[in-house]
C-alpha positions in Angstrom: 38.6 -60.3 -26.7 35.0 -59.6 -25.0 37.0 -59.4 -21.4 39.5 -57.0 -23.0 37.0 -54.3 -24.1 34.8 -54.4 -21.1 38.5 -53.9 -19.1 38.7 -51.3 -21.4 35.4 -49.6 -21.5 35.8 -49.5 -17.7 39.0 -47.6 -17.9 37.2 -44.8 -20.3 34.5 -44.3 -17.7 36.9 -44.3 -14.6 39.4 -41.6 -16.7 36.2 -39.7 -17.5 35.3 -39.4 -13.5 38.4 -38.8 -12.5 38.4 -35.9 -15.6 35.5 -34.7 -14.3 36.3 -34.4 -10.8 39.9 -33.1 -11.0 38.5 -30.5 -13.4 35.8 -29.3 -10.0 38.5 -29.4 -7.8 40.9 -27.1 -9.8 37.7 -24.7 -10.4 37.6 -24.2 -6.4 40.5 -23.7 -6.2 40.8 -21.1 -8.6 37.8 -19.6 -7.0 39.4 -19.4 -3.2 42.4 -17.8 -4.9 40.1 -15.1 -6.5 38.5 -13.9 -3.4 39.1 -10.4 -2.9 40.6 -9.6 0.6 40.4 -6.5 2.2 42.0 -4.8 5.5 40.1 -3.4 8.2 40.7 -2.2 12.0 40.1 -4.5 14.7 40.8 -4.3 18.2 43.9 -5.6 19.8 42.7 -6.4 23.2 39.7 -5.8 24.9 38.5 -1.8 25.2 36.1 -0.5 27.7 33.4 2.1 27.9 35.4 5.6 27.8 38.6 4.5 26.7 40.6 6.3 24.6 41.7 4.5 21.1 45.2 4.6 20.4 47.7 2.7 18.2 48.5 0.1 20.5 45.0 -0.6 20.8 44.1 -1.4 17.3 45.4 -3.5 14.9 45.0 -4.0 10.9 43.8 -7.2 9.6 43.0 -9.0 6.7 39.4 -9.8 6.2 37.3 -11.4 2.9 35.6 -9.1 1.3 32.4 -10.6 1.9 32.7 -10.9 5.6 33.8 -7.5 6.9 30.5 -5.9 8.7 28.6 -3.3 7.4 30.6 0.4 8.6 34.2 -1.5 9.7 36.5 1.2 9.1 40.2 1.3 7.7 40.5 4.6 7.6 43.2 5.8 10.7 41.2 9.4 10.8 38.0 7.8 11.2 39.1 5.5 14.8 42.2 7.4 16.3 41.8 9.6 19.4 38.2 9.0 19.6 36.5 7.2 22.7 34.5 3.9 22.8 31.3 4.6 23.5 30.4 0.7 24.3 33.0 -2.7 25.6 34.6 -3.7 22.7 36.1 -7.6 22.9 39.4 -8.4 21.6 39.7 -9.2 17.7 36.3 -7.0 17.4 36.2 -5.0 13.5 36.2 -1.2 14.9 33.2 0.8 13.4 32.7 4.5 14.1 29.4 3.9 15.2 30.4 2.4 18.4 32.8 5.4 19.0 32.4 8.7 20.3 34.5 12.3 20.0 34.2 13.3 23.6 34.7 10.8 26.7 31.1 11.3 28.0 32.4 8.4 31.2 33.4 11.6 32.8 31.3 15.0 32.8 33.0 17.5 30.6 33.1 20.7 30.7 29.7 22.7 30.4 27.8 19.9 31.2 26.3 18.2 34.6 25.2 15.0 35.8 21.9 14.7 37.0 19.9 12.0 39.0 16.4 10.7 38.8 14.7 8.3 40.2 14.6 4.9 37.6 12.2 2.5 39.9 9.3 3.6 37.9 11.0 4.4 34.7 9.7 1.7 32.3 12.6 1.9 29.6 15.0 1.7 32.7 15.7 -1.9 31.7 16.6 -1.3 28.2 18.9 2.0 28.2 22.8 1.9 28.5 25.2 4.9 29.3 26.1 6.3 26.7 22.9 6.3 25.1 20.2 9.5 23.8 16.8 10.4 25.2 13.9 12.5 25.4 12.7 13.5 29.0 9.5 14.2 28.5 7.2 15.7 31.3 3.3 16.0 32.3 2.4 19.1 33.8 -0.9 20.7 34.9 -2.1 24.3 34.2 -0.7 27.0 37.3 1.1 30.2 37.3 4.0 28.8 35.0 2.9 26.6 32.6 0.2 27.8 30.3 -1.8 24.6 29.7 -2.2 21.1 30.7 -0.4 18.6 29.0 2.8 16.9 27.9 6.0 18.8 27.2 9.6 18.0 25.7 11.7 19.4 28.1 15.3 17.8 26.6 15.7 16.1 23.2 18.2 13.2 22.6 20.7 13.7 26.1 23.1 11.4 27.0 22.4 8.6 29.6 25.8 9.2 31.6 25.8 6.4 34.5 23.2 3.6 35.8 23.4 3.5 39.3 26.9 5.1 38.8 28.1 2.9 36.2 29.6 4.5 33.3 30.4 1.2 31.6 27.7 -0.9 29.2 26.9 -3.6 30.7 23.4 -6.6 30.3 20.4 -6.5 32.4 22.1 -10.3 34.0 25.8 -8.1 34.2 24.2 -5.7 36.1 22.2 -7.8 38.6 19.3 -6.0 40.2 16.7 -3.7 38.4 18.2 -0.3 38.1 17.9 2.6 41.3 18.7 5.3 39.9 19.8 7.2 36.3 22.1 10.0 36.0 21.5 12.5 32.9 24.1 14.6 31.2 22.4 18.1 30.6 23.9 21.2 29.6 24.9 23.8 32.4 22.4 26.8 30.6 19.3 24.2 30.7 20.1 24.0 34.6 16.7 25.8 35.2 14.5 23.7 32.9 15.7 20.7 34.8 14.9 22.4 38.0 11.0 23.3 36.5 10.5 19.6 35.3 11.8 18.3 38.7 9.7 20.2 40.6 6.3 20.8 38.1 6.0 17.5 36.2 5.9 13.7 36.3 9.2 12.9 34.3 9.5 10.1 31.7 12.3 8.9 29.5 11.9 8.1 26.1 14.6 6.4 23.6 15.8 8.9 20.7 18.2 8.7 18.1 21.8 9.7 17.9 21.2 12.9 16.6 22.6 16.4 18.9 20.6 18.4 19.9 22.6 21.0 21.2 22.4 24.6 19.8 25.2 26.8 19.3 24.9 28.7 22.5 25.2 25.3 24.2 22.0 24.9 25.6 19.3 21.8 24.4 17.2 22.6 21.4 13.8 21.3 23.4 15.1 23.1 26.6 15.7 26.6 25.4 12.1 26.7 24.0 10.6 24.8 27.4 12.3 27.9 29.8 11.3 30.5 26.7 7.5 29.6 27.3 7.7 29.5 31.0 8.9 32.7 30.7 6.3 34.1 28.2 3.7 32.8 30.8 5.2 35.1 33.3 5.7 38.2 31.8 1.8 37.8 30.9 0.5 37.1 34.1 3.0 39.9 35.4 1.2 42.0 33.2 -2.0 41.2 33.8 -1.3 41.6 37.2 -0.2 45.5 36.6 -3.5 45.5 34.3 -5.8 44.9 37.6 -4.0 47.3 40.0 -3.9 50.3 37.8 -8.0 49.1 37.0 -8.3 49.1 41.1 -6.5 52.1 41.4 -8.6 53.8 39.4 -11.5 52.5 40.6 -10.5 54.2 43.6 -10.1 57.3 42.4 -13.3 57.1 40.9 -14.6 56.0 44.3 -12.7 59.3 46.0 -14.1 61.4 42.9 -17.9 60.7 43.6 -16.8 61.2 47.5 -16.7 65.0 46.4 -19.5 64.8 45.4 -22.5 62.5 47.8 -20.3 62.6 50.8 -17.4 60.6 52.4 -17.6 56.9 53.0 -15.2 55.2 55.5 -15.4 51.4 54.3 -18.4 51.5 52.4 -20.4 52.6 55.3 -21.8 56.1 54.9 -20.7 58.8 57.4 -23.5 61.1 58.9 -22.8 64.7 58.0 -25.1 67.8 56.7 -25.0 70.6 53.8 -24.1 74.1 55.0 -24.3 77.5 53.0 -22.1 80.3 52.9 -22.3 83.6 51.1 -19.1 84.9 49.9 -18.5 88.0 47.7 -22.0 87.6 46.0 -21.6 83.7 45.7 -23.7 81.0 47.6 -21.1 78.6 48.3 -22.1 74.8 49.0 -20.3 72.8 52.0 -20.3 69.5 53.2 -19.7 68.9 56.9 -18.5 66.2 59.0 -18.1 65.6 62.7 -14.4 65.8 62.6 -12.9 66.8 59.4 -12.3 69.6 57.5 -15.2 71.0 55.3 -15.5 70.3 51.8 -16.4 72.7 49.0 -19.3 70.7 47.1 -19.7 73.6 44.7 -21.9 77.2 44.1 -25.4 76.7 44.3 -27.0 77.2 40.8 -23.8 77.1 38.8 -23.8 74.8 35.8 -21.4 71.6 35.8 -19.6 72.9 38.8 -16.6 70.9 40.0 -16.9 69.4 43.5 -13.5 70.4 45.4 -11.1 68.9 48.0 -11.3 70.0 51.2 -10.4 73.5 52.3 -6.6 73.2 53.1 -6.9 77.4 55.6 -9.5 75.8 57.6 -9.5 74.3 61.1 -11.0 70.6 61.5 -14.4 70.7 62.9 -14.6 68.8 66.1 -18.1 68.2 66.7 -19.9 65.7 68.3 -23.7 64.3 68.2 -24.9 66.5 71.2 -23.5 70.0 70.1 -26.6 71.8 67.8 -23.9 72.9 65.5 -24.4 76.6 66.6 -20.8 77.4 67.2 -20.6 76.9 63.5 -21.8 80.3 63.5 -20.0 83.5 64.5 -16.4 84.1 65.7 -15.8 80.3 66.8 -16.9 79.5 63.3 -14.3 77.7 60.7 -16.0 80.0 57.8 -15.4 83.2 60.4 -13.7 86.0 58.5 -12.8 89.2 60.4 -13.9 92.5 58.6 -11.5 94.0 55.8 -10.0 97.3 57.9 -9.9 98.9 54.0 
């Protein structure tokens, strides 16, 4: 009797496990058959930089719910027709992040490719086509740029090609350290590009994703780079104008008080002498030089009398340092006037 209920007390406690454990194993099971599935896009075979995504390249698939990345798309509108903008492997979940609306591996229209020099570019390393940056230059005061300092010359442009590659590719895919970087800038922003290149130390800085491009088609930091170069010029242009109309007249200042103390040829005072002349009741004043016409200085005793030009009827005076001046006098005499016959 004693064997029989410890046979039997051993049976309880093995039905009880066995309970137990068929009752876990239905619970997983019910649990896998609960997990919520969804479908996503994935690629069908391998998609490189630039290529266009069609239907053949693409593929819907059943993923759990729990294991789809974060931004895999299902959505046809959201994949179709637009261009990878990095390699994407076979089997890969599409996300639009990695896509792009216009194939920037070739130059399209209203845009150019532009080289520089990545040896001492320090980010040169750690950029791929495809991706946005600043250029950023330093320039020094002169007659285009205002001030010394840095300046934003392009915001968030496209890195096009590394060492003409178009493609993404790692630092050990792409062997050597990079040469050279080619930009995409807008055709309008042409001339900023040309000012940085040939004004500024250059630098590339990483940006985000966000366009800058205005609606005129130019670059948001360009537009207000060439604006300011401008500005500059039209104010040294005018200060330019400012000083020559000051010199000019300065000069005629200069001619005015000629009029009045005497020619001057180059600063350097001309000899010459004062010479009187009654006409019609008035005591006329001249100013005479050895070679030019005489000047009017004024009337003797008359009150803020104008010095004039010189007298346009007369004959030039020729003398020279060893005439006495006497043939100033009488017929041969530039102030002569034969009698009135009335």
């Amino acid at each position: 009797m004693r064997n029989k209920s410890i046979y039997l007390l051993l049976a309880c406690v093995c039905g009880t496990v066995a309970a137990v454990l068929a009752s876990e194993w239905l619970k997983a099971q019910g649990n896998q058959n609960t997990t919520t599935m969804v479908e996503i896009f994935v690629t069908a075979a391998k998609i490189d930089v630039g290529e266009k995504i069609t239907a053949e390249k693409i593929a819907l698939e059943r993923w759990p719910e729990d294991k789809v990345p974060e931004g895999a798309s299902n959505r046809l509108a959201e994949v179709e027709g637009k261009y990878a903008k990095q390699r994407l492997f076979e089997g890969e979940p599409i996300m639009p992040v990695k896509l792009m609306d216009e194939n920037w591996s070739s130059v399209p229209n209203g845009w150019k490719a532009v080289d520089m020099d990545a040896s001492e570019l320090g980010i040169a390393s750690s950029i791929q086509p495809g991706d946005r940056v600043d250029v950023v230059g330093f320039f020094d005061e002169d007659e285009f740029i205002p001030r010394s300092g840095s300046q934003t010359v392009f915001n968030g442009i496209r890195v096009f090609s590394i060492d003409g590659d178009t493609s993404q590719r790692t630092a050990e895919e792409r062997g050597e350290s990079a040469r050279f970087i080619q930009l995409l800038i807008p055709e309008k922003d042409k001339d900023a590009w040309s000012y940085a290149k040939e004004l500024a130390d250059i630098e590339l800085q990483k940006a985000s994703d966000q366009d800058h491009t205005l609606d005129d088609g130019s670059n948001e930091a360009a537009a207000k780079f060439v604006a300011m170069i401008e500005n500059h010029r039209k104010e040294q242009d005018e200060k330019e104008e400012r000083l020559r109309l000051a010199e000019e007249e300065a000069a005629k200042m200069a001619l005015k008080a000629e009029a009045v103390t005497g020619p001057e040829v180059i600063g350097k005072k001309v000899e010459g002498f004062t010479m009187f002349k009654l006409v019609e009741g008035r005591m006329l004043e001249y100013w005479i030089v050895a070679g030019k016409l005489p000047v009017l200085v004024g009337e003797v005793g008359a009150v803020d009398a104008e010095p004039q030009g010189p007298m346009t009827d007369t004959l030039p005076v020729q003398v020279t340092d060893d005439d006495d001046y006497q043939r100033l006098n009488g017929e041969g005499s530039p102030f002569f006037e034969p009698p009135s016959n009335d």
